[in-house]
Backbone as CSV, one residue per row, in Angstrom:
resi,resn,N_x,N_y,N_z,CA_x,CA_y,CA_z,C_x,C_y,C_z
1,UNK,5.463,11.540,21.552,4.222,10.850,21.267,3.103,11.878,21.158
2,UNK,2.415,11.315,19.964,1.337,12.712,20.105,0.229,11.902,20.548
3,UNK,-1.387,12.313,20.478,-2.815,11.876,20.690,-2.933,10.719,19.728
4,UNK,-3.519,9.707,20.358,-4.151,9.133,19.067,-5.539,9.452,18.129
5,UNK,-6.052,10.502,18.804,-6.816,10.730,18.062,-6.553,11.518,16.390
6,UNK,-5.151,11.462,16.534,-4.577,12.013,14.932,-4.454,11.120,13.997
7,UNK,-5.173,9.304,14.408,-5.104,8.341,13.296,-6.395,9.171,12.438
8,UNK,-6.949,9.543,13.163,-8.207,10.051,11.846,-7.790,11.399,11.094
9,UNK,-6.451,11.862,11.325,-5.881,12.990,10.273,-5.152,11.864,9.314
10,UNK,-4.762,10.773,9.896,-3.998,9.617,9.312,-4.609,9.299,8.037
11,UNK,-6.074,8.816,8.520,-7.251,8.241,7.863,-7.581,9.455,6.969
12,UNK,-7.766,10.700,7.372,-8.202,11.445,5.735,-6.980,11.599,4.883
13,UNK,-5.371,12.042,5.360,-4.819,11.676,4.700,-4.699,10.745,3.451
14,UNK,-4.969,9.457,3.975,-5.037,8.326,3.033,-5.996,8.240,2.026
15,UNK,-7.382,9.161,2.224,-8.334,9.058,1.065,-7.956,10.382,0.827
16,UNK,-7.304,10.950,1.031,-7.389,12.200,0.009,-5.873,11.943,-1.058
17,UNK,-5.083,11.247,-0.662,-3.755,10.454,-1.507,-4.331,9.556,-2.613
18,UNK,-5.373,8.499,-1.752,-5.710,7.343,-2.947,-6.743,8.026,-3.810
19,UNK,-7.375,9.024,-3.595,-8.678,9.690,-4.062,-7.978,10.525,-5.199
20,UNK,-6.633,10.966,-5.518,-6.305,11.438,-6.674,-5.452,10.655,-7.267
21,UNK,-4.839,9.363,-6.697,-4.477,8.258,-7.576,-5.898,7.302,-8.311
22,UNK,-6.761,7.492,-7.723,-8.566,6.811,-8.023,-8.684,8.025,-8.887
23,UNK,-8.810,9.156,-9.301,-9.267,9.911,-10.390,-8.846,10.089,-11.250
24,UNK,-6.701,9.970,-11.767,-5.980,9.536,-12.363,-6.099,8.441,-12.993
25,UNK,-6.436,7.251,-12.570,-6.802,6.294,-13.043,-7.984,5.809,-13.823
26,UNK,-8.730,6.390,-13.583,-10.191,6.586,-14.122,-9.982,7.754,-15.302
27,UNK,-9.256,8.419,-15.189,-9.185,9.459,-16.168,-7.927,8.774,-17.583
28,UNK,-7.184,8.105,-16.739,-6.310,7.011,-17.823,-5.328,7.694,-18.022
29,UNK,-4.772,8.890,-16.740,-3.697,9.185,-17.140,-2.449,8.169,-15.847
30,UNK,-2.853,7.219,-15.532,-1.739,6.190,-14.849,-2.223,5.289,-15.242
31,UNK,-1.444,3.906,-15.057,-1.937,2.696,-14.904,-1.493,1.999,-13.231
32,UNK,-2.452,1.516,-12.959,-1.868,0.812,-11.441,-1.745,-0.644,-11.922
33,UNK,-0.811,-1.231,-11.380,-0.317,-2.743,-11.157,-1.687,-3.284,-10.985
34,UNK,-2.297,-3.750,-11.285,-3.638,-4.771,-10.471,-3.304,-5.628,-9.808
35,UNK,-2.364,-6.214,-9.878,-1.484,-7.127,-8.802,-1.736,-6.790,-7.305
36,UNK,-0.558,-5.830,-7.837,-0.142,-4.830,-6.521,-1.648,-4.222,-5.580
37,UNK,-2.065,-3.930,-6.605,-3.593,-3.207,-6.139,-4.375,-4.304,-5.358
38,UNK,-4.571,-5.584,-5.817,-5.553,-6.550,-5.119,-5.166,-7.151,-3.668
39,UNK,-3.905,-7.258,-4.187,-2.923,-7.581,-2.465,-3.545,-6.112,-1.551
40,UNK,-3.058,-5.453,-2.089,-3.066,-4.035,-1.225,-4.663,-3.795,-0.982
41,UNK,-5.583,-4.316,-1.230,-7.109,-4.462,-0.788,-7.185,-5.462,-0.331
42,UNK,-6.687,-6.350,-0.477,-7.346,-7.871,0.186,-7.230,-8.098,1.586
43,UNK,-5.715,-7.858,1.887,-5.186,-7.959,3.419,-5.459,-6.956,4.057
44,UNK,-5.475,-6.005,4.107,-6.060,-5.112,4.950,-7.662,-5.105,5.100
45,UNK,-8.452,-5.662,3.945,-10.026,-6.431,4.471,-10.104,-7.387,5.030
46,UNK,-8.962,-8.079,4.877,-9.244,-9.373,5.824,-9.145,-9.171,7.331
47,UNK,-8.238,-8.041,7.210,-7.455,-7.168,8.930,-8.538,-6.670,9.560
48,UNK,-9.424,-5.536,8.381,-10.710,-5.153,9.252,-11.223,-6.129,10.008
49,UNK,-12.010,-7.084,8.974,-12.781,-8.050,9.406,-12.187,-9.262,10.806
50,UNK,-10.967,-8.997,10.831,-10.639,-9.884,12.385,-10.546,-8.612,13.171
51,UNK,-10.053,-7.469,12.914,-10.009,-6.642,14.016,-11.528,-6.281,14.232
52,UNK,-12.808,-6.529,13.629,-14.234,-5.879,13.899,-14.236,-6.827,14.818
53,UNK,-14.031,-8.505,14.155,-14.469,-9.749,15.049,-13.652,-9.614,16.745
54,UNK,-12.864,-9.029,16.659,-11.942,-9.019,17.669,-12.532,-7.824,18.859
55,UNK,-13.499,-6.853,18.249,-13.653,-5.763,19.239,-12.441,-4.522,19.015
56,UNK,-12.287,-4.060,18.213,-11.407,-3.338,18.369,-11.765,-2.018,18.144
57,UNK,-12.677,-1.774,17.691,-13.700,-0.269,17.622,-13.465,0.531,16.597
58,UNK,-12.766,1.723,16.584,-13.164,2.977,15.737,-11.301,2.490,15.244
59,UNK,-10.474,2.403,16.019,-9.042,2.376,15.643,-9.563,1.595,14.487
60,UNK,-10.353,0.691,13.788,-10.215,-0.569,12.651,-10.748,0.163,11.373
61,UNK,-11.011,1.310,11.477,-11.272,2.048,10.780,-10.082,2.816,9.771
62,UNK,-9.286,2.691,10.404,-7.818,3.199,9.345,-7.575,1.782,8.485
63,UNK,-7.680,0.655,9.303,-6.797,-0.272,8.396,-8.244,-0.438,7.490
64,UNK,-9.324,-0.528,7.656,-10.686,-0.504,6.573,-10.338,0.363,5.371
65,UNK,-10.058,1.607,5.475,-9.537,2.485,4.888,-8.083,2.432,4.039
66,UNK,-7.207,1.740,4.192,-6.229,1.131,3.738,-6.511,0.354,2.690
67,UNK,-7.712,-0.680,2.786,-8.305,-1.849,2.306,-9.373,-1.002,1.127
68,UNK,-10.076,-0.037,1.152,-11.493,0.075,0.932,-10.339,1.123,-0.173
69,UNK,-10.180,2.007,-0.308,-9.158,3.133,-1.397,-8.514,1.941,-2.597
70,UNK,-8.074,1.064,-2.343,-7.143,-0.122,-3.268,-8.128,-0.641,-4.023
71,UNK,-9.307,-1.224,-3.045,-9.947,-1.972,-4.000,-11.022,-0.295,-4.863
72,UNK,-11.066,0.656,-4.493,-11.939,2.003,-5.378,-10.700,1.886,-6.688
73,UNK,-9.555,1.946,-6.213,-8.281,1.738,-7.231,-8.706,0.799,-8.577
74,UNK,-8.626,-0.227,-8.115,-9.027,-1.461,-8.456,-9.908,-1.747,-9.283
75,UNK,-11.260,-0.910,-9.140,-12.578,-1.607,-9.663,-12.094,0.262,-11.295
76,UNK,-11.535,1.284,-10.467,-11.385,2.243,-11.551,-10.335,2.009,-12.316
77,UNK,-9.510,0.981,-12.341,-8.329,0.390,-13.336,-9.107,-0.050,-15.009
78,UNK,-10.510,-0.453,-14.267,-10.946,-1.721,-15.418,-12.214,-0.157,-15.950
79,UNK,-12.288,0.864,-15.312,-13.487,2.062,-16.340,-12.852,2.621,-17.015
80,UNK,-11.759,2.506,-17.702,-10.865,2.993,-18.347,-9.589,2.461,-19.085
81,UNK,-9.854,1.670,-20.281,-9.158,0.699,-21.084,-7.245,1.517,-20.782
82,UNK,-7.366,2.567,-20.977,-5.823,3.959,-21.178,-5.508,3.188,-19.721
83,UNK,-6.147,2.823,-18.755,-5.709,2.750,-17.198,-4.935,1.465,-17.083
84,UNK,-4.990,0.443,-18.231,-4.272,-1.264,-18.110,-3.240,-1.399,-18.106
85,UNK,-2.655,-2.100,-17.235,-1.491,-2.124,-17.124,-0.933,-3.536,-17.585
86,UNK,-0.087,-4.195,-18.469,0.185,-5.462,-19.054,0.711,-5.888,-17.797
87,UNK,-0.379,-7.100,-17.126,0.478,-7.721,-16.108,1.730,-8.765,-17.022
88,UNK,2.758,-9.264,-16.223,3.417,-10.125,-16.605,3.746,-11.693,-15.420
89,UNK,4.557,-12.431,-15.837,4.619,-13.071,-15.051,5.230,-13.051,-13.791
90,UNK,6.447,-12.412,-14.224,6.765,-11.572,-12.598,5.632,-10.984,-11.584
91,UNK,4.899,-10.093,-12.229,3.899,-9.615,-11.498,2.792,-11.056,-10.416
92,UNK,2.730,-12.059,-11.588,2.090,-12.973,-11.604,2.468,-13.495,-9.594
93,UNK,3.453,-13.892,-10.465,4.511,-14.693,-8.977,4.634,-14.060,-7.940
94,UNK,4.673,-12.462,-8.201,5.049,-11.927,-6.736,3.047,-12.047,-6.090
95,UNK,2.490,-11.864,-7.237,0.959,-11.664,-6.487,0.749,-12.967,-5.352
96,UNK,1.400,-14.487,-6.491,0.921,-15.941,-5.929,1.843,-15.764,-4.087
97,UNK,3.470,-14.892,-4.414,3.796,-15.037,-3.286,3.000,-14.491,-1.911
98,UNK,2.394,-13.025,-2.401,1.731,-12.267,-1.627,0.662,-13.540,-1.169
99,UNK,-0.187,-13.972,-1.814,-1.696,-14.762,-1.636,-0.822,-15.888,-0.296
100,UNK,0.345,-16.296,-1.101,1.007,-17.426,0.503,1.106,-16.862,1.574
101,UNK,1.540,-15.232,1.532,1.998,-14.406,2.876,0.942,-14.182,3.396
102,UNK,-0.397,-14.028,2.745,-1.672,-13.683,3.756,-2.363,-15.210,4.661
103,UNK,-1.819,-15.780,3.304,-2.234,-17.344,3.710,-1.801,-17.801,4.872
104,UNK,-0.248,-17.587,5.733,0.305,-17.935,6.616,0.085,-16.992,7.450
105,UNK,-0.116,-15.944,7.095,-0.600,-14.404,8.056,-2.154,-15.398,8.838
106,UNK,-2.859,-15.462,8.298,-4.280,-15.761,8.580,-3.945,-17.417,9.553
107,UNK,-3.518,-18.368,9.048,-3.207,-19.636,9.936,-2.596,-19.226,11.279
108,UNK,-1.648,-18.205,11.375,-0.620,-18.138,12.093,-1.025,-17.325,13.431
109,UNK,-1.390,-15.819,13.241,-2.467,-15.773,13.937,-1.346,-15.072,15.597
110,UNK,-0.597,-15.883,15.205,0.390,-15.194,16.394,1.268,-14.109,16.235
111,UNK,0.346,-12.787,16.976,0.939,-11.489,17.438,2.016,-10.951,16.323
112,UNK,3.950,-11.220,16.453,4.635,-10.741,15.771,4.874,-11.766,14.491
113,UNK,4.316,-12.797,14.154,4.711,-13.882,13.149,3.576,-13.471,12.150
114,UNK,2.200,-13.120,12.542,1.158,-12.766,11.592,1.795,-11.351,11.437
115,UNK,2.378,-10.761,11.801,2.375,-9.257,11.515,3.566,-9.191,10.425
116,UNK,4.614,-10.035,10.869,5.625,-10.507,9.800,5.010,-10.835,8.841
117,UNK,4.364,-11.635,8.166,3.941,-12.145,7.121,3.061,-11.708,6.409
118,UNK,2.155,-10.689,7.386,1.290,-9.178,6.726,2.138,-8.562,5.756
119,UNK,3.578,-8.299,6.771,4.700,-7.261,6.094,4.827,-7.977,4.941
120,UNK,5.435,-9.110,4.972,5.680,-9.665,3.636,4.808,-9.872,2.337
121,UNK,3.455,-10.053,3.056,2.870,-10.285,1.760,2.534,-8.517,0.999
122,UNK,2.410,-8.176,1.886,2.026,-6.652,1.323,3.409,-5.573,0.190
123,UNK,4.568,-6.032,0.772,5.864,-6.215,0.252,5.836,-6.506,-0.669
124,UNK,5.546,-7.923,-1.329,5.521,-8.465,-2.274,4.764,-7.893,-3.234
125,UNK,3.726,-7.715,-2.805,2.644,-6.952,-3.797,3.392,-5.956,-4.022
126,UNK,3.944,-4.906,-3.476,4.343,-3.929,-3.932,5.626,-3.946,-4.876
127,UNK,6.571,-4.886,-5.097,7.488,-5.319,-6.114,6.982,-4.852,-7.416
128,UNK,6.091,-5.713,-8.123,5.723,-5.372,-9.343,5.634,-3.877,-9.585
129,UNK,4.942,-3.131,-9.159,4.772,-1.367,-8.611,6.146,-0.750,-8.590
130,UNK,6.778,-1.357,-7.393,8.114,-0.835,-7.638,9.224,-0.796,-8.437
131,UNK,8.835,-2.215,-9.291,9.756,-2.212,-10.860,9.299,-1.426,-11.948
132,UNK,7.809,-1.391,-11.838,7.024,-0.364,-12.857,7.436,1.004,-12.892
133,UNK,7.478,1.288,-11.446,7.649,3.261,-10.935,9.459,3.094,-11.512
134,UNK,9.916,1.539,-11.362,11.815,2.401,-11.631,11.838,2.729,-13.249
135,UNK,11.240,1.662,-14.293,10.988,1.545,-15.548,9.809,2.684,-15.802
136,UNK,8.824,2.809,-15.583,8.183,3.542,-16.316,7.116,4.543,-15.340
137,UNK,7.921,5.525,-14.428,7.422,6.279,-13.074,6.040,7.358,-13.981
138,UNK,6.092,7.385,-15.327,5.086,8.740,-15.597,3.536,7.811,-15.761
139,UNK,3.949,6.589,-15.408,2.349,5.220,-15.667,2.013,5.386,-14.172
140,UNK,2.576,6.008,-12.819,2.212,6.360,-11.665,1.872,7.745,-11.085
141,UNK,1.220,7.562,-9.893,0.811,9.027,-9.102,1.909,9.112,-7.884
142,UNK,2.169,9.948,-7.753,3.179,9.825,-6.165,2.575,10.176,-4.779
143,UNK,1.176,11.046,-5.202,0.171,11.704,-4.450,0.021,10.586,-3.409
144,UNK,-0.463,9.761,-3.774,-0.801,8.307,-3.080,0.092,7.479,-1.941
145,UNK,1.345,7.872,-2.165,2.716,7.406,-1.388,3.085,8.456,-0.790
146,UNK,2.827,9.554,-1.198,3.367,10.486,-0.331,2.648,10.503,1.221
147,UNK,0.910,10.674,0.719,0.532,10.791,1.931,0.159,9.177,2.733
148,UNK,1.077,8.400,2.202,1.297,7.035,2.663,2.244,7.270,3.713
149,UNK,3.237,7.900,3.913,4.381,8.023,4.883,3.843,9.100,5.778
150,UNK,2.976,10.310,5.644,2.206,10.834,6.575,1.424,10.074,7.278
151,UNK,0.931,9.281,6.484,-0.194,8.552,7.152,0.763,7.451,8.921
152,UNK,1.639,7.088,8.165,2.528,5.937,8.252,3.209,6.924,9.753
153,UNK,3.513,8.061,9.342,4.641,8.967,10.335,3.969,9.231,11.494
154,UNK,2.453,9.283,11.208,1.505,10.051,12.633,1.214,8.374,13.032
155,UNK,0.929,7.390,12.875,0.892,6.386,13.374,2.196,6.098,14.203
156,UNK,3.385,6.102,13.350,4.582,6.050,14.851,4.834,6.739,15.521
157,UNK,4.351,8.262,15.131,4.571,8.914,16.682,3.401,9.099,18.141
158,UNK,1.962,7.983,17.335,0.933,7.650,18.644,1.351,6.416,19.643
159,UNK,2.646,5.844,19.221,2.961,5.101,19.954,2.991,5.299,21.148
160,UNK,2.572,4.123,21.886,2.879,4.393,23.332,4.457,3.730,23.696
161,UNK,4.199,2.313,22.953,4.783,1.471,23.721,5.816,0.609,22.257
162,UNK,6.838,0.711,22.144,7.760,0.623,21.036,8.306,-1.122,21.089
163,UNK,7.146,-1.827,20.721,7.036,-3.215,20.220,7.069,-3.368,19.203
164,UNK,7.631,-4.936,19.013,7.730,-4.689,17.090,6.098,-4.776,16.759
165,UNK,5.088,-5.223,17.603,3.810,-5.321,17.002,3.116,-3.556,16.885
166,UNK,3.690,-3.105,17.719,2.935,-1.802,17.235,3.976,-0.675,16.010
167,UNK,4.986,-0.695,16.120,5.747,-0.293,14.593,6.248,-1.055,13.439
168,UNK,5.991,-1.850,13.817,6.381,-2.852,12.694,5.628,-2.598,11.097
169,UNK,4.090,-2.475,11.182,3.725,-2.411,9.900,3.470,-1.004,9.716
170,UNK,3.719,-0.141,10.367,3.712,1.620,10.059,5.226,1.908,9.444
171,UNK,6.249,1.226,10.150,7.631,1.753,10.053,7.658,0.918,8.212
172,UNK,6.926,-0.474,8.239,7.214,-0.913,6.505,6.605,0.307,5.614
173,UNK,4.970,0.416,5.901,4.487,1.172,5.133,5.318,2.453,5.274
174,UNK,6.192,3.006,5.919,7.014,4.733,5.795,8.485,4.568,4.743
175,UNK,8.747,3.259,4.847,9.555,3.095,3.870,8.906,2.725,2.468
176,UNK,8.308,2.142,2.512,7.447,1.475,1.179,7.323,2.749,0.882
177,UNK,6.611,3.853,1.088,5.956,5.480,0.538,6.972,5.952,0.405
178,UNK,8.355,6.031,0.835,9.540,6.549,0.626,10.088,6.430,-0.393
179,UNK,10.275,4.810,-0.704,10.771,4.213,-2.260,10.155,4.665,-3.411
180,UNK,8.410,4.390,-3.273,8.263,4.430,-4.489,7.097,5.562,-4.688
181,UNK,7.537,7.204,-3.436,7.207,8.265,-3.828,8.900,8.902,-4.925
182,UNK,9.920,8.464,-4.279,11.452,8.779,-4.899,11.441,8.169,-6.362
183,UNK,11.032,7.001,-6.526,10.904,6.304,-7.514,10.169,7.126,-8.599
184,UNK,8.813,7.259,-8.091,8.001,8.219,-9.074,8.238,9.633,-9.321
185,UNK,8.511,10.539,-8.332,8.661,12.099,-8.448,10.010,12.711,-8.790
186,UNK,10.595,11.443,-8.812,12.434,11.763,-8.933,12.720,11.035,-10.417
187,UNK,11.927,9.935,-10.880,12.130,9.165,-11.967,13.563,8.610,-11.963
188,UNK,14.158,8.297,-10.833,15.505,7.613,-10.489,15.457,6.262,-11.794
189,UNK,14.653,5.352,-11.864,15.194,4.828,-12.813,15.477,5.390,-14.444
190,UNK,15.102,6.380,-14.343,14.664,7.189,-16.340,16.426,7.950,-16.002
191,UNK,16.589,8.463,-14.293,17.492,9.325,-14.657,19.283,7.921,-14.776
192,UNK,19.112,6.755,-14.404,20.413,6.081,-14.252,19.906,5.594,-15.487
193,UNK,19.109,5.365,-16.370,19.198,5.253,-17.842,19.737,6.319,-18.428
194,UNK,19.468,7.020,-18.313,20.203,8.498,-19.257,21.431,8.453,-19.055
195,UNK,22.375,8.190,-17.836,23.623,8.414,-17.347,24.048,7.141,-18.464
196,UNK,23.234,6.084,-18.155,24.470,4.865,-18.860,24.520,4.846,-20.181
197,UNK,23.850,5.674,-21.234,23.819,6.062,-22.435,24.762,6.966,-22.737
C-alpha cells in the first residue's frame, strides 16, 4: 500500500492523458465516440456532486477530474467537423443502456449495488469505443487509456482495506485502459483482419 496522497499523481496523470486525446481531437486527427464520451462525463459529475454533498473533501477531486477531461473531450469533438464520429444505432443503445445504469446507480444509492451499476453503465459507454478502436484503432489516441490504468494502478495500491467498494471501480477502469490501450496501439483488430485474408 502506498500514501494516498499519490491520488493527486493519479489526478495529473489523467489530465495530462485526456489533455492529448483533447488536442488530437480538436486538431481532427481522432474522432471520439460522443456516446462513449457523454456517459464518461456525466456519471462521474453526478459522483462529484453526491460525493461534495456527502462531505468528502479533496479525495472528490479525482472523480471531478474523471468527469471534467470527457466532457473538455466532448465540447472539442464538435470544434472540429475532421473530429465526427458517425454515431450508429448500436452506439445509440449502448448510450440508452448506460443512461438506465446511472439511472439505477442514482435510485439505488446502496454502497456495492450503486457501485455495480456505476461499473455497468460506464462499461457500456465504453462498448461503442471499444468496437471503434477493434475496427478502426488509427480514429483513436491510446495516450488517454494508458494513463487510465496508471491512474487506475495507484488508486489500488492506496488501498487500505480490500472491499469490493473500494476496488471495484479502479480494478474496472485498469482493465477498461488495458483493452482499449491493446486495442489501439497494437491495432489487434486491423492485425486478425489481415490474417483472415
Amino acid at each position: 500500500m502506498i500514501n494516498q496522497n499519490f491520488i493527486y499523481l493519479g489526478v495529473l496523470l489523467n489530465i495530462i492523458g485526456a489533455s492529448s486525446y483533447l488536442i488530437d481531437t480538436v486538431k481532427g486527427k481522432i474522432k471520439p465516440n460522443r456516446v462513449s464520451w457523454f456517459i464518461w462525463m456525466l456519471a462521474p459529475l453526478i459522483a462529484f456532486a453526491a460525493e461534495v454533498k456527502q462531505g468528502v473533501g479533496i479525495a472528490s477531486l479525482a472523480t471531478f477530474v474523471v468527469g471534467f477531461m470527457p466532457l473538455l473531450v466532448l465540447i472539442g469533438s464538435f470544434l472540429n467537423k475532421k473530429s465526427e464520429w458517425k454515431i450508429n444505432s448500436f452506439d445509440l443503445i449502448c448510450g440508452l443502456l448506460s443512461v438506465i445504469g446511472i439511472i439505477l446507480w442514482m435510485i439505488t444509492r446502496v454502497g456495492n449495488v450503486a457501485i455495480f451499476f456505476s461499473i455497468m453503465a460506464d462499461g457500456l459507454a465504453s462498448v461503442p469505443t471499444v468496437v471503434k478502436s477493434y475496427h478502426h484503432p488509427e480514429t483513436e489516441n491510446d495516450h488517454v487509456f494508458m494513463f487510465q490504468i496508471a491512474n487506475a494502478g495507484i488508486a489500488l495500491l492506496t488501498i487500505k482495506s480490500w472491499s469490493f467498494q473500494n476496488w471495484g471501480f479502479p480494478a474496472y477502469l485498469l482493465i477498461n485502459g488495458v483493452v482499449l490501450t491493446a486495442l489501439i496501439r497494437f491495432k489487434l483488430g486491423k492485425i486478425k483482419i489481415q490474417k483472415t485474408k
